[in-house]
N, C-alpha and C positions, 0 to 999 in steps of 0.2 A: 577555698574554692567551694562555692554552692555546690549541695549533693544534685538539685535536679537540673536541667535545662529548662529554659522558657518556653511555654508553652506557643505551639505555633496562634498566631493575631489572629486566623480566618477563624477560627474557634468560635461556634454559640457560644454566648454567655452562660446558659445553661450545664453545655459540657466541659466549659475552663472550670464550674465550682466543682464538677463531679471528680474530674480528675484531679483537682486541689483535693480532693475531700479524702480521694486514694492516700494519693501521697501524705498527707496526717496521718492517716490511719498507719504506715509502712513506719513514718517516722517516730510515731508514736510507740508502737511496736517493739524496736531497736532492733530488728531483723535487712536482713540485705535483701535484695531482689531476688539472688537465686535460692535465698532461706526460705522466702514465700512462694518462688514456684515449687517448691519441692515440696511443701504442704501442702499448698493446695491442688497439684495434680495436673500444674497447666505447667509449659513453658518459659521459660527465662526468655526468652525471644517477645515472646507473646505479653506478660508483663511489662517488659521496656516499655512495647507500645500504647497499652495500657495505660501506662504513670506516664510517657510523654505524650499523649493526646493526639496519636496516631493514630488509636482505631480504640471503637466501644468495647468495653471487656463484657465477655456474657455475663446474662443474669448467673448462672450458675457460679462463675468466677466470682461475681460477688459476694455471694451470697457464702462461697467457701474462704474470701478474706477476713468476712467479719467474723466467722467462726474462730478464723489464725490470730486475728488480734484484740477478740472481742468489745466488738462495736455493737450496735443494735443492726439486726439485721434488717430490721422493716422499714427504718428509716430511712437505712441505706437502698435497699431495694426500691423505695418512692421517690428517692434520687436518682437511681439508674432510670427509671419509668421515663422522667421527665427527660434525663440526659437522651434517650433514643430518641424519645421523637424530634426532639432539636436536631438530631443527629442525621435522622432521617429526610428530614425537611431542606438539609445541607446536600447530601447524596444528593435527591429531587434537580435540584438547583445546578450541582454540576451535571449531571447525566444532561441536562435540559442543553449546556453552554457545550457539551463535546458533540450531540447534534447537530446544532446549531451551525458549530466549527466544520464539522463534516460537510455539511449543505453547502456553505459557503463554498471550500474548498473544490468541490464536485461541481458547483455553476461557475466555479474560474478555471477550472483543467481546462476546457474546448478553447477557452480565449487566450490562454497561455501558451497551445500548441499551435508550432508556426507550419509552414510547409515542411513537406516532405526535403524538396530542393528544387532549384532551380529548373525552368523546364529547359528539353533539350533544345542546343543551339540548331540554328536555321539556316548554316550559310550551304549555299549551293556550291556544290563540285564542279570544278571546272571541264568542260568536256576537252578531251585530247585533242589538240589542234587547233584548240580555236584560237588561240592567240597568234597561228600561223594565218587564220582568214580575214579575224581582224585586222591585222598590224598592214598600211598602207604602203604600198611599194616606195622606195627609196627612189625618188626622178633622178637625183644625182648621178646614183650609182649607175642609170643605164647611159647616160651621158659621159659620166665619165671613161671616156676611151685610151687604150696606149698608143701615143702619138701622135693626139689629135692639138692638131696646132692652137694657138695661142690666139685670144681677142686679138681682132683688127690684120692679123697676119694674111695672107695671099692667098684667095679659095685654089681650090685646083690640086695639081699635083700628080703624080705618078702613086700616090699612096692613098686617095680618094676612094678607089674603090674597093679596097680591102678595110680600109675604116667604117664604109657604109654596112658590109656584111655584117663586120664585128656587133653592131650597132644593132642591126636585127637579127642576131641573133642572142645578143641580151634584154631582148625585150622577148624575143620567143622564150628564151628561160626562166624570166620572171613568171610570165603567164602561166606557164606549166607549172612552178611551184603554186602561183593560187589556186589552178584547177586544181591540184592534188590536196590541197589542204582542204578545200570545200567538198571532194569525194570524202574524205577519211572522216570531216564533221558528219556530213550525211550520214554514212553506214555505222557512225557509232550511236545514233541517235537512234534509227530503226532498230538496232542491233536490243540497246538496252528497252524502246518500247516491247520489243517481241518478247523480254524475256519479264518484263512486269504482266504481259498480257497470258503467257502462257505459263507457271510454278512450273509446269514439272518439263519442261522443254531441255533444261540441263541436264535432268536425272536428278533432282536434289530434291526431295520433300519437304513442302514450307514448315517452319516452326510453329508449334503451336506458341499461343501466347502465354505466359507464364500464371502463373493466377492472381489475384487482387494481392496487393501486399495487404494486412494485417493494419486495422485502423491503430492508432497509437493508445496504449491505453491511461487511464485516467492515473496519476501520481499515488501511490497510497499516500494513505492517510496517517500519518504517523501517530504512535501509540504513547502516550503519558507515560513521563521517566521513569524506569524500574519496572511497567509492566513489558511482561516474557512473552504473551502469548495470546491470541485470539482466536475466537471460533472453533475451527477441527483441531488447530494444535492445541487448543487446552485439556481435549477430552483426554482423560486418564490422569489429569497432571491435578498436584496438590498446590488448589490457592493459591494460601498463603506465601508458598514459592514461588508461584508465578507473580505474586501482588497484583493480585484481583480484589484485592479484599478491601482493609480499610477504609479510605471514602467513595471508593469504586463498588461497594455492594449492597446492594438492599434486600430485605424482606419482603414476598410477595408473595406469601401464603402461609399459615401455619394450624394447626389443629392440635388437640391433645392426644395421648395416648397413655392412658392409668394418669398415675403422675407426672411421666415424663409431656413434653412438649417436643412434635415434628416441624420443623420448618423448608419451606421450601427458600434458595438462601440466590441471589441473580444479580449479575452483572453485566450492566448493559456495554461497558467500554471493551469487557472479554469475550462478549456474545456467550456467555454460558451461567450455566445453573449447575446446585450440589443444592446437599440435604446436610440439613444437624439437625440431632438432636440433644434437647438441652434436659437436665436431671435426668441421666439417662442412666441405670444399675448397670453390673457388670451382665454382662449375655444378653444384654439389649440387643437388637440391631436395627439399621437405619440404610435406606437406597435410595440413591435417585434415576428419575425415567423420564422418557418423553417419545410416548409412540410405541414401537419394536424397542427403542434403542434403551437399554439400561447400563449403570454402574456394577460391580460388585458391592453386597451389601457389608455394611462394615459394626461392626462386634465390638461393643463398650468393653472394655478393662478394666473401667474403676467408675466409680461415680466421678465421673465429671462430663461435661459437654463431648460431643462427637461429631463429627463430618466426614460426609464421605471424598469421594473427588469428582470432580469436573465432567460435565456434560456438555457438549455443545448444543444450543436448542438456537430456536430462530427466535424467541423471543419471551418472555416470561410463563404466557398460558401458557406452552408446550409442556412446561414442566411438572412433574411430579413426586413429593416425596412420602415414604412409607414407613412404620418401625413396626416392626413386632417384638414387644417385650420378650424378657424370658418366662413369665407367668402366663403367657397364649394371649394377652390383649394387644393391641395394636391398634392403628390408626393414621389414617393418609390425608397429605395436606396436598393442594393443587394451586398451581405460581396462574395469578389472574393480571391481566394490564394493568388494571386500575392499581392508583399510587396505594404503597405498603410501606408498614412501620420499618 
């Protein structure tokens, strides 16, 4: 079974030789990954990514491999030069396509969001009665009499004029039920205009209206696998744990200080900024700022590269990183728009 994995195809050509070039050097060696982090003062974590062409290993880190397995350092360091800026130039390219994706996504929210719901139904309430004022009297029923003799039979009779009575006086009770039903539509008609015209005639004070519902808001924008965090949740969080780092970061400022070098270090997909710095002695320290708002500053160990943590900034100029050696020198680097190594 091959010691390393293949390297990922999106790869510059430039950074597949650099990271081949690691991995020789490891092999060559006859040391294991956590033998070399432990000389050189970086991470076993850190290394993986390294030798599999996850993320650029600092100058620093290189520069303490080829000490581990003596290589030419200056070679090697003219191969890391070139590996960045290829590197760099990849960064550019994706920051430019998670934009890109953003814009899109934010001009399709408004076309994707449908109505709120249905508007309210319109049917009208029947008013009470009417269907007593509408509905046309029954003719039958006033004609139909008890003991009103049969087609063609004998007019006349002894029972004639108790049949005629019957006869109006079911047609006077018809009548009366439609007057009644035409009184009760009237007074409920007046009844409900008086109280649309007058709120407070019940005693009941009209509702206020409720206030706008809350326009729907736009989908977030979902965050690239394995990153934890953006914008305010990054400030105080480390990185590399969140994975901000790797092809999600660039350089956008840096300055010297003695020997060491300050970088100001930005990720545009976390919306935040941190400071390293790189050859840094022990009692170095290094900060990052933007405005009022700063980091705690963070105190080299050993010689090796240092970082502090996460800032959230609005955008690269905000940022600013600072060291002051332990010999009183120092010197501040400032994160500027324009594209960085």
């Amino acid at each position: 079974m091959p010691r390393w994995k293949a390297l990922p195809d999106e790869l510059d050509p430039q950074v597949r030789e650099f990271a081949s070039q690691l991995r020789r050097l490891v092999d060559r060696s006859g040391l294991s990954v956590a033998a070399v982090a432990d000389r050189t003062g970086y991470g076993r974590t850190s290394w993986e990514r390294y030798l599999g062409g996850r993320l650029l290993a600092p100058r620093a880190a290189v520069v303490a491999l080829a000490e581990v397995t003596g290589a030419n350092p200056v070679h090697l360091t003219t191969m890391w030069e070139l590996a960045e800026r290829a590197w760099s130039r990849s960064e550019q390219r994706r920051e430019r396509t998670v934009e890109a994706m953003r814009a899109d996504r934010a001009r399709a929210a408004p076309e994707e969001a449908g109505p709120e719901g249905p508007p309210p139904g319109t049917a009208r309430a029947q008013a009470p009665g009417a269907g007593l004022a509408d509905r046309p009297p029954d003719p039958g029923r006033a004609g139909r009499v008890r003991g009103a003799p049969a087609a063609g039979g004998p007019p006349g009779g002894p029972g004639r004029g108790r049949r005629i009575v019957m006869f109006v006086g079911g047609v006077v009770g018809a009548l009366l039920v439609i007057a009644s039903a035409v009184l009760l539509t009237g007074l409920g008609k007046s009844d409900n205009s008086g109280r649309s015209a007058d709120p407070g005639a019940s005693g009941t004070a009209p509702v206020p209206a409720g206030p706008p519902s809350p326009s729907r808001p736009s989908p977030a924008v979902p965050l690239p696998a394995g990153v934890k965090c953006v914008a305010a949740s990054c400030a105080g969080r480390d990185p590399e744990l969140m994975h901000c780092t790797d092809r999600l970061v660039r350089t956008v400022g840096s300055a010297k200080a003695g020997a060491a070098v300050v970088e100001v270090r930005y990720s545009a997909t976390c919306k935040a900024a941190w400071a390293r710095l790189l050859q840094a002695a022990p009692g170095d320290r290094v900060r990052i700022g933007a405005g009022a708002a700063a980091q705690e500053a963070v105190v080299a160990a050993a010689r090796r590269e240092v970082y502090t943590k996460m800032l959230a900034v609005d955008g690269p100029a905000a940022a600013k990183a600072c060291a002051t050696l332990k010999d009183g020198r120092g010197g501040c680097a400032a994160g500027t728009a324009a594209t960085g190594r």
